[in-house]
N, C-alpha and C positions, 0 to 999 in steps of 0.2 A: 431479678433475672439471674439464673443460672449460668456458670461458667459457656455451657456448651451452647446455651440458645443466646448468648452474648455474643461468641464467636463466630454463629453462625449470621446473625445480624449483623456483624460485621466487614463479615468477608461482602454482605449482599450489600453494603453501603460502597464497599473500596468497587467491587465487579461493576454498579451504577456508576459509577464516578471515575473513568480512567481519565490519567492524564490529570487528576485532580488532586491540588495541593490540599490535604485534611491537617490541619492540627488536634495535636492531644487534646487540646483543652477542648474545642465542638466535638470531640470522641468521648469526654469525660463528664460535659454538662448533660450531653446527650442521653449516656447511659446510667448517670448519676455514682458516679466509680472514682478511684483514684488514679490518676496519671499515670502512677506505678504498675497499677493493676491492666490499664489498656496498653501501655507500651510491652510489658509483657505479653498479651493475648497476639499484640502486631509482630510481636516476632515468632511465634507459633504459625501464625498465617503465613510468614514470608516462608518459613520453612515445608510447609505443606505447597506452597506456590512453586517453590524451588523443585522441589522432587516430580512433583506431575508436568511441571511444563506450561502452565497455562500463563506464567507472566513472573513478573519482578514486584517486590515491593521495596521502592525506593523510600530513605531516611534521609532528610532533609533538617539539620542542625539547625540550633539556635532560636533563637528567643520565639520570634515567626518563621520557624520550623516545623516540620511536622512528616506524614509519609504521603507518599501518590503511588498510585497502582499504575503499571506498564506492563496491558495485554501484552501476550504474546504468544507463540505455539510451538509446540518440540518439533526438533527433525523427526521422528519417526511419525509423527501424525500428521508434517505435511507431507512427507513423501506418500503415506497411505490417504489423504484426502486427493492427491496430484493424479493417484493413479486410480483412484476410483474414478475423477473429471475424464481423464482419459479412457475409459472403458465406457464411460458412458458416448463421450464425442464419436466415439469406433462405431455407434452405429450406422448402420448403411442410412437410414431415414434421411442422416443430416446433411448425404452431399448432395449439394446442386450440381445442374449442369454446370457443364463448362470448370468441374474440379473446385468449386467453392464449398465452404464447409459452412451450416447454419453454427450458431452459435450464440446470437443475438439477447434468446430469451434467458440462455442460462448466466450473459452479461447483466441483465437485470432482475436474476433471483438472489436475494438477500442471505439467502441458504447458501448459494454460491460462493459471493462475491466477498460476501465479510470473512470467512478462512480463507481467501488469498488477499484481503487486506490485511491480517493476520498477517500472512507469511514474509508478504512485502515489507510490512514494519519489523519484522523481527529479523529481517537480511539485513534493513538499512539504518537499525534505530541509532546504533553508536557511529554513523557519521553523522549524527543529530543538526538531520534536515529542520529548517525551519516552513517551508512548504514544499507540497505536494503540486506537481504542475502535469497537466493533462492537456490533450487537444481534442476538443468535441469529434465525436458523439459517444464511441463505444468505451471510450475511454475512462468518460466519466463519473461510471458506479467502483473501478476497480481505484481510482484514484482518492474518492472519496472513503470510501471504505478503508485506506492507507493512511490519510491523512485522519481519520475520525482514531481509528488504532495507535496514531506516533501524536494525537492529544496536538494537532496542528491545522491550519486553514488549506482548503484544496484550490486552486490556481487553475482558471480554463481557458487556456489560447479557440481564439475562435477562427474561424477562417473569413473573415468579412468584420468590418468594423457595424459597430451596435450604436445608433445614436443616444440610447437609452446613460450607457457607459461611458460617458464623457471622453476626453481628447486618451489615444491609445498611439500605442507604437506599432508598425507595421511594417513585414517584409516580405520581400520576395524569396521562394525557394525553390529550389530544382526537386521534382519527385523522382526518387533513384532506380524506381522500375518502369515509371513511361515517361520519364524526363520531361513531363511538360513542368510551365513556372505557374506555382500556384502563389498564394499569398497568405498568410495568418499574421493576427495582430489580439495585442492584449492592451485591454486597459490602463493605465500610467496608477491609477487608485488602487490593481486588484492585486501587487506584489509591493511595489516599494524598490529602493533599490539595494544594494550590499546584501542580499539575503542567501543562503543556503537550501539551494531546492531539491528534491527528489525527484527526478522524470517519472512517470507509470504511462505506458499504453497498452493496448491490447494485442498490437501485432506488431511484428515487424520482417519486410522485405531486403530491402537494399539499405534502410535505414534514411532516408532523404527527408520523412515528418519529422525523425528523432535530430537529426542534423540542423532541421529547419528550429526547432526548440532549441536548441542550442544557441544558435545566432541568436534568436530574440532573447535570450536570457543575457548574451551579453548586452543586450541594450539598456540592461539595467541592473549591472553590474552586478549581475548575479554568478554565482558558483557551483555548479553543476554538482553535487556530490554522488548522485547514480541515477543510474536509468534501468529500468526492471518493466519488464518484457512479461506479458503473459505466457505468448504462443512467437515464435519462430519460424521463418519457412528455410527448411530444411535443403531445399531443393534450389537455392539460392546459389548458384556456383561463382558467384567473383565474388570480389571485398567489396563489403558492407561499407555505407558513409561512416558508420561508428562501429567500431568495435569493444568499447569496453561497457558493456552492457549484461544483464542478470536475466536469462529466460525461462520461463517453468515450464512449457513443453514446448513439442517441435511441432511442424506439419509435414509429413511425408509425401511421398505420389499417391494418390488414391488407386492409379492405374496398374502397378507393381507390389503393391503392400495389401496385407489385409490388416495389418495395426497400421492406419494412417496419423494416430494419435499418439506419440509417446513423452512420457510426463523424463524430465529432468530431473536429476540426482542433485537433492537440495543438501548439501555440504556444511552451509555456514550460518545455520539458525541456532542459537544456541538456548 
């Protein structure tokens, strides 16, 4: 095999594989090569990865050492994918009565949803979350999508215990925009405890589901390290249950605006 069609085989082993410990040596018996010769083509790759944006290639020392790919995506291609999503949600078709926005189907197109898992992972990778934690239903393609990207297990608070799911933890929380007391609980099997989680939702109002995630994380001694927001409602005039949260767009008045969709200036993707 040729330098060029080596390296292209290559990069298409790391791109199948993220999140994936490779050693030299399954690179070497693979391609029938010298250690010497793959560990130089991996550093050609990292620097081709480096300049486009598309991810990292990590080097891992020592004996059972080796490298792992770490998707990931440039600031200038998610603020151009954030506002392409947003020009598309701007259509009149999507609002419901009563000022609700469809959005539903483009939660469950894979076209969608994996460049904002993307972008998710690439905000939060270096507070290297150990899970992704979500609360059903809309929640949980953009969660999984984040959690498949940072090469980690996705976490789903449900609202009602599952007898399927054996003994779970459960609590009460205030909704921070009709204040009634709802309930979500999670399984005792499907986090562990001492873990480092990433919040992801789809929306957020007053913040009272993101608040109610929070208490149940402390029930298992877990550590919150971000909460990332798809959409925002914009039009929320008092303080939020949380404030230290990541949004990628707002939702404006539809009654006042003809951009009711405006995508967030993503800063910290690197």
């Amino acid at each position: 095999m040729k330098r060029a069609e080596r390296m292209v085989a290559l990069t298409e082993i790391l791109l199948s594989h993220p999140n994936e410990l490779l050693t030299l040596g399954f690179f070497a018996d693979y391609f029938n090569a010298a250690k010497s010769t793959i560990s130089e083509d991996l550093m050609e790759i990292k620097k081709s990865l480096r300049l486009t944006g598309r991810g990292f290639l990590e080097t891992v020392p020592g004996a059972a050492g080796g490298v792992k790919f770490l998707p990931a995506v440039s600031k200038e291609e998610s603020n151009q994918f954030l506002e392409l999503l947003a020009e598309t949600l701007n259509t009149n078709d999507r609002m419901l009565p009563g000022g609700f926005l469809y959005i539903a189907d483009l939660l469950y197109d894979p076209a969608v949803v994996r460049p904002l898992g993307l972008i998710f992972a690439s905000i939060f990778r270096e507070k290297k979350p150990e899970a992704v934690v979500t609360i059903e239903t809309k929640g949980i393609p953009l969660a999984l999508m984040t959690a498949d990207s940072l090469g980690i297990p996705a976490v789903i608070v449900r609202h009602g215990n599952k007898v399927t799911e054996g003994s779970s933890v459960s609590i009460n929380y205030i909704s921070g925009s009709s204040k009634r007391i709802q309930t979500m609980s999670l399984a005792r099997r499907a986090l562990g405890t001492g873990k480092k989680v990433l919040i992801i939702d789809d929306f957020i109002k007053a913040g009272g589901t993101a608040k109610g995630i929070m208490s149940l994380m402390q029930e298992f001694n877990a550590e919150v390290v971000g909460l990332g927001i798809l959409m925002e409602d914009a039009l929320w005039n008092t303080s939020r249950l949380v404030n230290d949260y990541l949004a990628l767009l707002q939702f404006g008045d539809p009654s006042t605006e003809n951009t009711i969709i405006k995508p967030k200036l993503i800063c910290c993707v690197k």
